[in-house]
N, C-alpha and C positions, 0 to 999 in steps of 0.2 A: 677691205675696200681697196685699200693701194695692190693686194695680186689681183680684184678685178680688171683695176685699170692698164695691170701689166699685160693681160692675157687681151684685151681690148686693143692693146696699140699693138700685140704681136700678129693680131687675125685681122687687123683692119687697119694696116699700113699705108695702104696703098690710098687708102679713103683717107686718113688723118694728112697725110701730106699730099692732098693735093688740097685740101681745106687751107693746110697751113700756105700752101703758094698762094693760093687765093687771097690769103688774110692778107699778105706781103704786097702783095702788088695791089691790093685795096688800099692800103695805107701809105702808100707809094704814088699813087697817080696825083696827079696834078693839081696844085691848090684849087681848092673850090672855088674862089675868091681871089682878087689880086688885093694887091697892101691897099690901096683908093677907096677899095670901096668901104661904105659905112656898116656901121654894126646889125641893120635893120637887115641889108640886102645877104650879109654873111646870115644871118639867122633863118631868112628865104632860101636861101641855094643848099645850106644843109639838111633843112627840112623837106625840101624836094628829091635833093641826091641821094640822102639815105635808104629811104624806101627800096627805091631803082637796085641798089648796091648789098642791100642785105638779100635781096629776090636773088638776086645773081647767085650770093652764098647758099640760097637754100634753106638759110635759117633765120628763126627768129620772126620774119613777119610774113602771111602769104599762105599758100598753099603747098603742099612738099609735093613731089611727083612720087616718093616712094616712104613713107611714113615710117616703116618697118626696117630702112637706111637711118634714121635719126638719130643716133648714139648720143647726140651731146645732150638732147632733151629730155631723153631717159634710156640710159644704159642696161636697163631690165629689158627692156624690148626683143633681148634676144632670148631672154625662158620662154619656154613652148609655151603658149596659151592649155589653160586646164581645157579638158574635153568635159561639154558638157552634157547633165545627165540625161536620159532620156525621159522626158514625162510622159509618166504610165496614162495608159490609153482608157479613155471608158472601159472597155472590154477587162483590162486589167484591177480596175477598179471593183467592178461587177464582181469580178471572179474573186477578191481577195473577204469583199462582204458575204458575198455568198458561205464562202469557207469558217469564215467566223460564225457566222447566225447558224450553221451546220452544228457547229461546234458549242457553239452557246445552246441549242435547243436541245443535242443528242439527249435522247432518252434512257436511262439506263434498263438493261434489258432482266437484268435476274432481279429478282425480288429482296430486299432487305428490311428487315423487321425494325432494324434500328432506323432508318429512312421513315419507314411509316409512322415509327411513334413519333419522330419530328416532326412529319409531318402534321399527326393529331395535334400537338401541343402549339401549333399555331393560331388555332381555332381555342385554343386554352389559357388559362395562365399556368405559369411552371408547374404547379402543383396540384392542378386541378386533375380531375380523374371523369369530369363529365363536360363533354361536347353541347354547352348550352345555346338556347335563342341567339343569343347576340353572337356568337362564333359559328349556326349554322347560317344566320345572312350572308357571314364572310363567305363560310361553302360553298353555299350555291352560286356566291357573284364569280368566286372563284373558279368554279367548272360551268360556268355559263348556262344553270339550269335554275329558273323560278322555283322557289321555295312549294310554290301549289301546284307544280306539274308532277303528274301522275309518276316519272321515270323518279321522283324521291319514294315515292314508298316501296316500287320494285327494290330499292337501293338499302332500306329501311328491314325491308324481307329481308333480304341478302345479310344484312348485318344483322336480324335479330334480334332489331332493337324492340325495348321492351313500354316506351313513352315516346309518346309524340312531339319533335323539336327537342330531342337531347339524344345523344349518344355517347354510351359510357364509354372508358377506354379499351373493357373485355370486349365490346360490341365491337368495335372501332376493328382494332385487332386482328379478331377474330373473321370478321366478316372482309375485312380487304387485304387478309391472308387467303384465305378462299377466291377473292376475285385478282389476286396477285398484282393487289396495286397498292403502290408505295409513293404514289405523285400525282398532281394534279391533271397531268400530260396523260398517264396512265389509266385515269380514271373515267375521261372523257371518250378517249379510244374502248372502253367498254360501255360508254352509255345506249349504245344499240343492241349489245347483248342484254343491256336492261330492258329496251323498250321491245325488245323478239318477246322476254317473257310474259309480258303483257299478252302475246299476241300467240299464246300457246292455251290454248283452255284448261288442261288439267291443272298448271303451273299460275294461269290466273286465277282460278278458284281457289286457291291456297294462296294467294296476295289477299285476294277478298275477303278470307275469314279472317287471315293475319290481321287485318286494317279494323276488324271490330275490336279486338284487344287491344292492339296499337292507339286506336284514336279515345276509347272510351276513359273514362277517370278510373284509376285504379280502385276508389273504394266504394265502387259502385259496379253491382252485376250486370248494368244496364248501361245504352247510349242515350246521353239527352238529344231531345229531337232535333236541337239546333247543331249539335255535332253531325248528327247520322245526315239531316240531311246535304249538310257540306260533303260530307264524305260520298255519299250515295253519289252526289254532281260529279265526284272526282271520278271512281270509279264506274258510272253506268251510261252520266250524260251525253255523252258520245256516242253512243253502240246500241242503246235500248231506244226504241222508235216512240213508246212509249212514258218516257221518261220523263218530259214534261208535264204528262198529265198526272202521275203520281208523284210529281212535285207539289201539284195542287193538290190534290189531294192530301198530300202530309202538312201544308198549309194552312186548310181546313178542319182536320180532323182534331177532337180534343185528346189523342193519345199525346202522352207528357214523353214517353221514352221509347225507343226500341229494343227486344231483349235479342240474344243473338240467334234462337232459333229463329227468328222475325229476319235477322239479316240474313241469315244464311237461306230461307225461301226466297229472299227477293231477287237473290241472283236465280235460284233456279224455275221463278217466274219469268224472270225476262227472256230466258234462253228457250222456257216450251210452250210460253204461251203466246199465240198469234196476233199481230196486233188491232185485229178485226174481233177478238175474242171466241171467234166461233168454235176452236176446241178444245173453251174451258169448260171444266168440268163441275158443277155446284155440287157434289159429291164427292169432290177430291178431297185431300187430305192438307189444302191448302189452310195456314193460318189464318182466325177469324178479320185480321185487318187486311187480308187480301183479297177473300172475302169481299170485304165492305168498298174494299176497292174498288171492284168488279160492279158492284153495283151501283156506285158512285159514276165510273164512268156510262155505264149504260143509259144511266139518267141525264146525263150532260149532251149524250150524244142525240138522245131523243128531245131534248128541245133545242138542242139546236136544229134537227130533223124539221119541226113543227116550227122553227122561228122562220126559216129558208121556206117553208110550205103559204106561210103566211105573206113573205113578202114576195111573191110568187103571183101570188091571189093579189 
């Protein structure tokens, strides 16, 4: 502290004694007061004069003309002011999140088996070797697809799974080794390769038959009706013009099951037969429930024919 002050009175001489003259001849000038007066009036005339006298000095009470001159108020005044910093602009902002969420999202591009089985085992517990119900809800919430949307069974195909709502670990593996996905990022990015093969005919007849083994109980040669026809909704509802009416039909009818030659006609009924029926064939080699189909809807349509004739009349 005392080299501060030496290095203060060597650079600012000039300023320290003309202060000090000042202080000299302040303290010098004329009694405020003569010896008469009383103690009340000395206590007025100080309290007036000082004010006036310190303004003069610059210090102490007032306004300074030059604040950055004021050594005796604070002798630090002469360190440079820090520069300060620039606050980063929206635009700079933007661009630093941007790079992060880049960074945070990048997807890795080569495939790693060790990646996917962690992956599996999240839908798992440690030791488990099959992808059940309660870990494919997580699935699907996780790739953003309904558990009943048709792009799970193309997914299903793809993996080779062998029960419906479970996938083993060989499936698992196997099947999204083949589709070179190891991540949920990855998986989503080929859901349109799943739903193109919906939209391939040779490629959907082989989902189609897949889904009768896939959906039926394993210890059973056949599909019970209340399966087939969920499943029949999944794959036909949409696309067979038809397919309303052989809903009712399968509604009605006392058959208990479907066996798979039964499933595999029905796709290749919706695909050749017209839905005016005019070139089917009662000689074909069509299954007797399709068949009874056939002649179920002809009857439906002819009184509704005669219902519309009636209210007509």
């Amino acid at each position: 502290m005392a080299n501060l002050f030496r290095n203060l009175s060597g650079l600012h001489a000039r300023y320290i004694s003309g202060y000090f003259v000042l202080y000299e001849k302040f303290f010098s000038a004329e009694p405020l007061v003569s010896q008469s007066h009383n103690i009340e009036t000395l206590d007025f005339n100080i309290n007036s004069s000082l004010p006036s006298r310190f303004n003069t000095l610059n210090i102490g009470i007032g306004a300074r003309s030059d604040p950055s001159q004021d050594l005796f108020q604070n002798p630090f005044n002469i360190m440079p002011s820090r520069r300060r910093r620039r606050e980063p602009s929206n635009d700079d902002i933007g661009a630093k999140k941007s790079r992060s969420h880049l960074q945070k999202r990048e997807i890795p591009t080569e495939f790693s088996k060790k990646r996917c089985l962690v992956w599996f085992h999240e839908y798992t517990g440690p030791n488990e070797d099959t992808l059940g119900p309660e870990g494919m809800e997580k699935f699907c919430e996780d790739i953003g697809v309904e558990p009943e949307n048709i792009v799970m069974l193309a997914l299903a195909y793809k993996l080779d799974a062998k029960n419906m709502g479970f996938f083993t670990h060989d499936e698992w593996m196997k099947g999204m080794t083949e589709l070179q996905c190891d991540t949920i990022e990855k998986l989503q990015n080929r859901l349109e390769y799943l739903r193109a093969l919906l939209n391939d005919p040779p490629t959907f007849k082989n989902i189609y038959r897949f889904a009768f083994d896939f959906a039926r109980d394993k210890d059973q040669r056949s599909m019970d009706m209340d399966t087939a026809k969920a499943m029949l909704s999944l794959v036909l509802g949409k696309n067979w013009p038809l397919f309303s009416f052989f809903h009712q039909f399968l509604e009605q009818t006392k058959l208990k099951v479907i066996n798979k030659d039964q499933w595999c006609n029905i796709l290749e009924f919706s695909r050749a037969i017209q839905p005016d029926l005019e070139n089917y064939d009662e000689d074909g080699a069509w299954p007797v429930m399709l068949d009874e189909f056939v002649e179920w809807l002809k009857e439906q349509r002819r009184a509704a024919a005669n219902t519309e004739m009636l209210s007509a009349t």
